[in-house]
The first five atom37 places (N, CA, C, CB, O) and aatype in JSON, in Angstrom:
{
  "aatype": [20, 20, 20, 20, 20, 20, 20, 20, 20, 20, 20, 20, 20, 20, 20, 20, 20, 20, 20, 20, 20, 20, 20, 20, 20, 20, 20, 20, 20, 20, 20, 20, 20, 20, 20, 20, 20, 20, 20, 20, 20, 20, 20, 20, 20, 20, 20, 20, 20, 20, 20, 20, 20, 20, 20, 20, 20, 20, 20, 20, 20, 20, 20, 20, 20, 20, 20, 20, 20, 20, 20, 20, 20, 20, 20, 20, 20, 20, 20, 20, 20, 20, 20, 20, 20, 20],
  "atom_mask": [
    [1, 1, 1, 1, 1],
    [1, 1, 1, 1, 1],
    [1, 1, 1, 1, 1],
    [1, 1, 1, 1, 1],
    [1, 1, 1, 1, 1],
    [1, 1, 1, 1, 1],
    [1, 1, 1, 1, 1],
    [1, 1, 1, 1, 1],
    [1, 1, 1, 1, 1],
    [1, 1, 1, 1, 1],
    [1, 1, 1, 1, 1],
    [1, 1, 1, 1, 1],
    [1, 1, 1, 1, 1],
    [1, 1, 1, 1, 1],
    [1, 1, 1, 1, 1],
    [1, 1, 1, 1, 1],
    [1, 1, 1, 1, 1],
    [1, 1, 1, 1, 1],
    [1, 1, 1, 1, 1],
    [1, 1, 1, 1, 1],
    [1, 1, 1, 1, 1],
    [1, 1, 1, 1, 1],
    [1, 1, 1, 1, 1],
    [1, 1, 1, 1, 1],
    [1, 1, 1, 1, 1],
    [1, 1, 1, 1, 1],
    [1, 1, 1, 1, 1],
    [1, 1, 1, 1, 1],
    [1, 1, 1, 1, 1],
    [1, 1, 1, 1, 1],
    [1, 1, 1, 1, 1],
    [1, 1, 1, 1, 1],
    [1, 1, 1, 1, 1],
    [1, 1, 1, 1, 1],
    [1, 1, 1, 1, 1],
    [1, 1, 1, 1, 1],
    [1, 1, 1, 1, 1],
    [1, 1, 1, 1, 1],
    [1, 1, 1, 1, 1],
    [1, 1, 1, 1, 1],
    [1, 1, 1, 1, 1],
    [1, 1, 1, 1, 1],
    [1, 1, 1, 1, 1],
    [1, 1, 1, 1, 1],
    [1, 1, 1, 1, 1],
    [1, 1, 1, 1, 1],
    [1, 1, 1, 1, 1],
    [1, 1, 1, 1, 1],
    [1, 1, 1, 1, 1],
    [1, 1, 1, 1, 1],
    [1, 1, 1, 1, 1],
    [1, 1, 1, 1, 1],
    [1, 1, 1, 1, 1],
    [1, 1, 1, 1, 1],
    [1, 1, 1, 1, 1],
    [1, 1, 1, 1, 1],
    [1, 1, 1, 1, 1],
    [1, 1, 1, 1, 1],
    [1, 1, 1, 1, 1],
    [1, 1, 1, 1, 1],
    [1, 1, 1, 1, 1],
    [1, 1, 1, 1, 1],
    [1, 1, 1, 1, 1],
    [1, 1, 1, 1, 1],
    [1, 1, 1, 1, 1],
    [1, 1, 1, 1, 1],
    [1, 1, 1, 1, 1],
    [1, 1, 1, 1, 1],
    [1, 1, 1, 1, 1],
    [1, 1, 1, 1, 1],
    [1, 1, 1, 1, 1],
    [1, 1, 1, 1, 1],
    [1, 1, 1, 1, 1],
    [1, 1, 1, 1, 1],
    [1, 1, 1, 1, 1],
    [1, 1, 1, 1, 1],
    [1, 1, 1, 1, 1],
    [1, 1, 1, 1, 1],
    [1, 1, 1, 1, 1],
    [1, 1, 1, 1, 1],
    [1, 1, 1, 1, 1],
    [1, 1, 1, 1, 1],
    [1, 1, 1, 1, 1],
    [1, 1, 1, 1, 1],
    [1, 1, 1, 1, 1],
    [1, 1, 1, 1, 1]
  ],
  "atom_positions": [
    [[-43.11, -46.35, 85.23], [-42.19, -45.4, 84.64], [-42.94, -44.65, 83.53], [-40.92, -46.11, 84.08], [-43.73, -45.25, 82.8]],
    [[-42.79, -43.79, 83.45], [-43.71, -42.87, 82.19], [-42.52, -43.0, 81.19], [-44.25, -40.86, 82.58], [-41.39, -43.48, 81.3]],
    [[-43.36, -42.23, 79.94], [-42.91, -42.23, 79.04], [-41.44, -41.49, 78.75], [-43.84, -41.93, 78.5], [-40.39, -41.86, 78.22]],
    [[-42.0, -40.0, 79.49], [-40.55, -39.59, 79.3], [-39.39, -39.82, 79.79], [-40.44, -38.7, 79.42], [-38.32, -39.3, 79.47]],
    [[-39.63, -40.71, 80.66], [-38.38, -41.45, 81.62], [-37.83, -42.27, 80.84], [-38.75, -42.29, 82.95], [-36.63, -42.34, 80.58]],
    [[-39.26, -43.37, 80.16], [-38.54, -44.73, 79.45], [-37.58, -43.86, 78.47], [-39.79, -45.98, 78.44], [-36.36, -43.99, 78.58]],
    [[-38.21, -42.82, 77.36], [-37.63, -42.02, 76.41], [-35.58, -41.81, 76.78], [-38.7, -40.43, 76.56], [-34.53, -41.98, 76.15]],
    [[-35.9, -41.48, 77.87], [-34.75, -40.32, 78.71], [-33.47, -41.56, 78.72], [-35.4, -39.6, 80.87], [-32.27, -41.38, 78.51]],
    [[-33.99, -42.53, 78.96], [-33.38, -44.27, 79.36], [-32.78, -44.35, 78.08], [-34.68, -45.81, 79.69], [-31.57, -44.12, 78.06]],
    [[-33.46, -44.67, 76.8], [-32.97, -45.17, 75.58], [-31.82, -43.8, 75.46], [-34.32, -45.42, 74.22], [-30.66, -44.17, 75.3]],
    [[-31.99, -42.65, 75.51], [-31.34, -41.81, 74.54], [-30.24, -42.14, 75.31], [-31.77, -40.23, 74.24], [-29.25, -42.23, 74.58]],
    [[-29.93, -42.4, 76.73], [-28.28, -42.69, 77.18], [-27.94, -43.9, 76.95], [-27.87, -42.51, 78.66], [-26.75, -44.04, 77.23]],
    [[-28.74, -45.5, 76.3], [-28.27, -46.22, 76.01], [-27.56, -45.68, 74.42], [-29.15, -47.24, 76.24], [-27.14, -46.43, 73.54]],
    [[-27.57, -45.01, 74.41], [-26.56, -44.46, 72.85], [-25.55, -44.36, 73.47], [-26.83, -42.91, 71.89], [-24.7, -45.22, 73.24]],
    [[-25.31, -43.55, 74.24], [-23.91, -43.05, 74.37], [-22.97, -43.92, 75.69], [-24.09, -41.29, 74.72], [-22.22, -43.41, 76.53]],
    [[-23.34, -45.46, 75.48], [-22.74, -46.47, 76.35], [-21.07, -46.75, 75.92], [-23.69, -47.88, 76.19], [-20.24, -47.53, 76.38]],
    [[-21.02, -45.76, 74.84], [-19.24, -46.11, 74.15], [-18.65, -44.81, 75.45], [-18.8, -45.42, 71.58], [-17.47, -44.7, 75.79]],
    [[-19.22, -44.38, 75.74], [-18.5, -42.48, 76.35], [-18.6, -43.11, 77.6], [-19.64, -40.51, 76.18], [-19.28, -44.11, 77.83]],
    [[-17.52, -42.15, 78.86], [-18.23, -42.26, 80.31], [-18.56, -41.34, 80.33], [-17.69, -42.56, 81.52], [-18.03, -40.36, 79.8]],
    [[-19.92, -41.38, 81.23], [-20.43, -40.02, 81.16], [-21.02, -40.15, 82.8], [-21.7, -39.69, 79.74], [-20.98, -41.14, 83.52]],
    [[-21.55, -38.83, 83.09], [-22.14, -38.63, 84.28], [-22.91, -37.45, 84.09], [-21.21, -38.54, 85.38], [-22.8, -36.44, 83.39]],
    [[-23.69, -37.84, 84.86], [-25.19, -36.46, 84.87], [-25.97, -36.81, 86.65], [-27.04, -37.04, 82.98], [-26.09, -37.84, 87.3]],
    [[-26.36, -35.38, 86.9], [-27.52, -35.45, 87.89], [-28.15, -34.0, 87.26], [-27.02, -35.48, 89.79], [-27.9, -33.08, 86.48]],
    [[-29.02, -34.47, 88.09], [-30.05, -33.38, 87.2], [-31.79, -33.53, 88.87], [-30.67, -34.58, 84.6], [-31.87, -34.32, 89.81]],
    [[-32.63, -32.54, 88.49], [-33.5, -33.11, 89.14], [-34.91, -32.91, 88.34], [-33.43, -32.6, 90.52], [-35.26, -31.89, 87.75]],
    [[-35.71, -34.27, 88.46], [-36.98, -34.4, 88.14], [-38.12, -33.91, 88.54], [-37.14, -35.25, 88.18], [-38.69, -34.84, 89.12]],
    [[-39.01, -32.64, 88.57], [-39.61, -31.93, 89.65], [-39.01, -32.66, 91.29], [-41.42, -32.08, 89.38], [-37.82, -32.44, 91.51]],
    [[-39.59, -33.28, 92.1], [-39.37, -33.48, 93.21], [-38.08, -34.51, 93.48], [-40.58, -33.84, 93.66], [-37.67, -34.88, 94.58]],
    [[-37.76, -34.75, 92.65], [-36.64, -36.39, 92.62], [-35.16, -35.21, 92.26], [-37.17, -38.17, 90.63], [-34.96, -34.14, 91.69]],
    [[-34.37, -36.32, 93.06], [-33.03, -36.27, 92.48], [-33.24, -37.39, 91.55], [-31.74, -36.44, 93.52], [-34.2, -38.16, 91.57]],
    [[-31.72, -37.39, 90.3], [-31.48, -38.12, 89.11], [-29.75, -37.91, 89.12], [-32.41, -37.43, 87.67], [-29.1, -36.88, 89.23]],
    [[-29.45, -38.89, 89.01], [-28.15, -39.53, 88.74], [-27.67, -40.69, 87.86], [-27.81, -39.87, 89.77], [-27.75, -41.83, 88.32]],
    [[-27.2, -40.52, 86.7], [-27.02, -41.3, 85.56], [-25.56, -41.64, 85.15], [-27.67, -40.63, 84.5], [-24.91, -40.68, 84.75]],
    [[-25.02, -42.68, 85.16], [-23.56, -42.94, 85.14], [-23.91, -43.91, 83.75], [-22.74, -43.76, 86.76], [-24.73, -44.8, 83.54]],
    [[-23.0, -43.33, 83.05], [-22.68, -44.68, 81.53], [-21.23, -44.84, 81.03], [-23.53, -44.17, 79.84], [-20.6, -43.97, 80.43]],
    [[-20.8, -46.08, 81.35], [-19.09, -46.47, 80.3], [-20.07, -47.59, 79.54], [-17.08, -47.44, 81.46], [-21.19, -48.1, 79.59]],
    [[-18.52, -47.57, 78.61], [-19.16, -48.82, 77.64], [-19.37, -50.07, 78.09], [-18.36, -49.14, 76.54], [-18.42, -50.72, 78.51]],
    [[-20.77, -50.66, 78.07], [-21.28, -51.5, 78.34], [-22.36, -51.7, 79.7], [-20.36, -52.1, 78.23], [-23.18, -52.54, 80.06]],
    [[-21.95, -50.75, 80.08], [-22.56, -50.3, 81.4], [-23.88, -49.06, 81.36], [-21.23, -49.68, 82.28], [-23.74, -48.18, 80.51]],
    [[-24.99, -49.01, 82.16], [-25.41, -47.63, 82.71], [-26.44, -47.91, 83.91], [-26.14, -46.66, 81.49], [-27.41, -48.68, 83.85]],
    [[-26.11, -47.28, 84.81], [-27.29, -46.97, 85.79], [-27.88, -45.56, 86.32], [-26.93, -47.57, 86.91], [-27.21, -44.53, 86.31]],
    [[-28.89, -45.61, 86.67], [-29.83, -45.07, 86.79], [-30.04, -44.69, 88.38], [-30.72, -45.82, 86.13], [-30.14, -45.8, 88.92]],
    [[-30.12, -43.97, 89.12], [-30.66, -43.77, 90.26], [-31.77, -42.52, 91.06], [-29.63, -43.85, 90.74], [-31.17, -41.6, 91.61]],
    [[-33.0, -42.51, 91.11], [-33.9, -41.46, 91.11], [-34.64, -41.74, 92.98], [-35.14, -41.7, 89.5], [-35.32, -42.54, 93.62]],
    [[-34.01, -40.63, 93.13], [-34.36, -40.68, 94.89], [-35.54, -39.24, 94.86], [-32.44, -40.28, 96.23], [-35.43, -38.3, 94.07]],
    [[-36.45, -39.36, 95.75], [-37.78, -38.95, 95.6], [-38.02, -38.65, 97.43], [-38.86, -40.31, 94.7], [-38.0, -39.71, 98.05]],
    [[-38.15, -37.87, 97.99], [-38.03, -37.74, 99.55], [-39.4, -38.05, 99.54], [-37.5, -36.26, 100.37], [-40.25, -37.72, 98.72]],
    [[-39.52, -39.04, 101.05], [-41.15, -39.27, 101.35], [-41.79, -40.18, 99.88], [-42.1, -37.4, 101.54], [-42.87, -40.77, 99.92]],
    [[-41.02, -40.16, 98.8], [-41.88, -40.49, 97.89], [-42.55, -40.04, 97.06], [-42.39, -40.86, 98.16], [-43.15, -40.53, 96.11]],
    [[-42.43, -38.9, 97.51], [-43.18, -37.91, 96.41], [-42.61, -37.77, 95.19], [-43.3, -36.52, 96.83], [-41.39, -37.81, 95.09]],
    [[-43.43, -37.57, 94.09], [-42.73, -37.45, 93.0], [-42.48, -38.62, 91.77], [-41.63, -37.09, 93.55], [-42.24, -38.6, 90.56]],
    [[-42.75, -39.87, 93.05], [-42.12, -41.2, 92.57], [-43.33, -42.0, 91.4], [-41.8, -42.3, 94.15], [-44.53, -42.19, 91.61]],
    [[-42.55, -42.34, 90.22], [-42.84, -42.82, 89.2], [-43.58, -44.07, 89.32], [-41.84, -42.89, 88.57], [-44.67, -44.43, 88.89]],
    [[-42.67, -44.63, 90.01], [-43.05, -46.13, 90.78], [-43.88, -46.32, 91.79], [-42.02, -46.73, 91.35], [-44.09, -45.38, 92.56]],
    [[-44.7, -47.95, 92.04], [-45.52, -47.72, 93.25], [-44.57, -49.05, 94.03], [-47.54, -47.93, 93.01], [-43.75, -49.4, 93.17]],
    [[-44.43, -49.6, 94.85], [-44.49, -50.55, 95.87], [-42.77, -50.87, 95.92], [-45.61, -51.94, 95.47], [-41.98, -50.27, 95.19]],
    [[-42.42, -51.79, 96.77], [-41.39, -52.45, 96.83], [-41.02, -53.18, 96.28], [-41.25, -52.78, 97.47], [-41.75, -54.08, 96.68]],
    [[-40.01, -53.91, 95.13], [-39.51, -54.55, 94.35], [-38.08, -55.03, 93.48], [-40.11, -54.24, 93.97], [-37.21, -54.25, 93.08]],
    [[-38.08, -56.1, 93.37], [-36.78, -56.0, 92.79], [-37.17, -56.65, 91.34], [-35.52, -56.85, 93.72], [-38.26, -57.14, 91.03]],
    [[-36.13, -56.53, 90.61], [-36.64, -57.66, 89.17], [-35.07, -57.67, 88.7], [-38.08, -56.85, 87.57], [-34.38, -56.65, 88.64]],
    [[-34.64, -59.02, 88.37], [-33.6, -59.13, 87.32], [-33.97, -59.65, 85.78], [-32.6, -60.08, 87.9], [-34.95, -60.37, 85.6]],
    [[-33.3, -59.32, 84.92], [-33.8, -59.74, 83.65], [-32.93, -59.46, 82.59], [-35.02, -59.18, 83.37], [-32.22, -58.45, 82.48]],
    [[-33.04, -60.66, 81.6], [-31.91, -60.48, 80.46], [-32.74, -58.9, 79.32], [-31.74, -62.53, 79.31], [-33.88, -58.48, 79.55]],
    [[-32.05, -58.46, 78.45], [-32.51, -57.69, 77.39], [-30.91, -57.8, 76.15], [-33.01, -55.88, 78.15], [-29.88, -57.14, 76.11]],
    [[-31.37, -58.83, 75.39], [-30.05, -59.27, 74.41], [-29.29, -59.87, 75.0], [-29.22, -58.29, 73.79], [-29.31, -60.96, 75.58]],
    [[-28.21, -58.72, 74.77], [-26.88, -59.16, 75.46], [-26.92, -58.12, 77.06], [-25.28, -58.72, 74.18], [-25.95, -57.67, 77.66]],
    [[-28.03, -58.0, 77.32], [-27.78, -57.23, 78.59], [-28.56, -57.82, 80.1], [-28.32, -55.68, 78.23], [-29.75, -58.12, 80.19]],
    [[-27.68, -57.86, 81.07], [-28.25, -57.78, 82.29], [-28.81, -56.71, 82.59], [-27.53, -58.03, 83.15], [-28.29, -55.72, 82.08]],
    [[-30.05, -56.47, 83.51], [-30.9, -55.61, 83.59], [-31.39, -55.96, 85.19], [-31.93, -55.68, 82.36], [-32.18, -56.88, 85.44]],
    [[-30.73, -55.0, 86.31], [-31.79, -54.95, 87.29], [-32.03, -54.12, 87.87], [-31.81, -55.59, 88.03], [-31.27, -53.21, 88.19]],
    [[-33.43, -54.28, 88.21], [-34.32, -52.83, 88.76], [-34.35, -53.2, 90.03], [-36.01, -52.47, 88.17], [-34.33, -54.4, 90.29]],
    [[-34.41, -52.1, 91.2], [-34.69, -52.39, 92.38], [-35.78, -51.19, 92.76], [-33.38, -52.53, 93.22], [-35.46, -50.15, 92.2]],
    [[-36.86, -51.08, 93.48], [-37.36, -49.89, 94.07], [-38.13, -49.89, 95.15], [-37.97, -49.26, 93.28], [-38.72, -50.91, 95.53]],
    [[-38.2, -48.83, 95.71], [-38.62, -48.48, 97.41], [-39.21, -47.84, 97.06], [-37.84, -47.97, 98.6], [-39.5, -47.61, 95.89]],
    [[-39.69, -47.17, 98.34], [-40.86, -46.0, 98.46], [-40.35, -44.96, 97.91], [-41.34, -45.57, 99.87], [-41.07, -44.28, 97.17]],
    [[-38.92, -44.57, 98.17], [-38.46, -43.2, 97.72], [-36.88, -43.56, 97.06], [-38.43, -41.99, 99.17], [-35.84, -42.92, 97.22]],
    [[-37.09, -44.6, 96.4], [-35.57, -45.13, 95.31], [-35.94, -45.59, 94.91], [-34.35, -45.77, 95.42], [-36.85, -46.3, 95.35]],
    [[-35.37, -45.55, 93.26], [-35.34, -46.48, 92.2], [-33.75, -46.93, 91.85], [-36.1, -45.78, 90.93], [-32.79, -46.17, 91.92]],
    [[-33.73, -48.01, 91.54], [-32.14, -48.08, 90.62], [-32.38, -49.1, 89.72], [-30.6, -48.54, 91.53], [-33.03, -50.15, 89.72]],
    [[-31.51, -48.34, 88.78], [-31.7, -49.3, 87.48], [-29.9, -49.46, 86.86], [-33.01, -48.33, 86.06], [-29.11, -48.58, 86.51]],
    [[-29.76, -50.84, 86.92], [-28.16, -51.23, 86.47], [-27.97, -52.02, 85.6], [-27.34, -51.78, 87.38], [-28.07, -53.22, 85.89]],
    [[-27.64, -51.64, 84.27], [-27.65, -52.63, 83.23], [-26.05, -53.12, 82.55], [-28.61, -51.94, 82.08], [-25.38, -52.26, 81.97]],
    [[-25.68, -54.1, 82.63], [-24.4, -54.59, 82.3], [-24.21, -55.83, 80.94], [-23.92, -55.19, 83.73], [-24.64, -56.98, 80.83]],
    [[-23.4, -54.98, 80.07], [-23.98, -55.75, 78.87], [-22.62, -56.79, 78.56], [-24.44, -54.56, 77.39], [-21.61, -56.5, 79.19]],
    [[-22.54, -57.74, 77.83], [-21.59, -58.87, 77.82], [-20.77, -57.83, 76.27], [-22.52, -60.93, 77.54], [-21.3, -57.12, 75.41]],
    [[-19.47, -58.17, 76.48], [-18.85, -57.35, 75.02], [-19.27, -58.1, 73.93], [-17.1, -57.25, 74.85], [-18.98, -57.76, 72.79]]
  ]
}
């Protein structure tokens, strides 16, 4: 993930009190960002792959505080779903 992605990540963990929704596109990627309170995910689809931030196939779960955190990614998807305890 580059920087301005990780960057792009924190600034919507602010606004986890709001629901919000965004798509937007990243040169070659679609971007889709959903946040309510306590919640946000992330989803960046990349055709063929191109474009893509990420390399290989993977999943990862993982705590961060009070938050569940899991990443999944493919050749041409990423998702990122984080669910935090009140």
């Amino acid at each position: 993930m580059a920087a301005h992605d990780d960057h792009h990540h924190h600034e919507w963990r602010r606004w986890w009190g709001d629901e919000r929704k965004e798509e937007f596109r990243d040169g070659p990627c679609e971007v889709k960002i959903e946040s309510k309170r306590g919640e946000y995910k992330r989803e960046v689809k990349c055709k063929d792959g191109i474009g893509a931030r990420w390399r290989g196939e993977w999943t990862e779960e993982f705590r961060d505080g009070r938050c569940r955190v899991k990443q999944e990614a493919k050749r041409d998807e990423f998702k990122e779903e984080v669910k935090c305890d009140d």
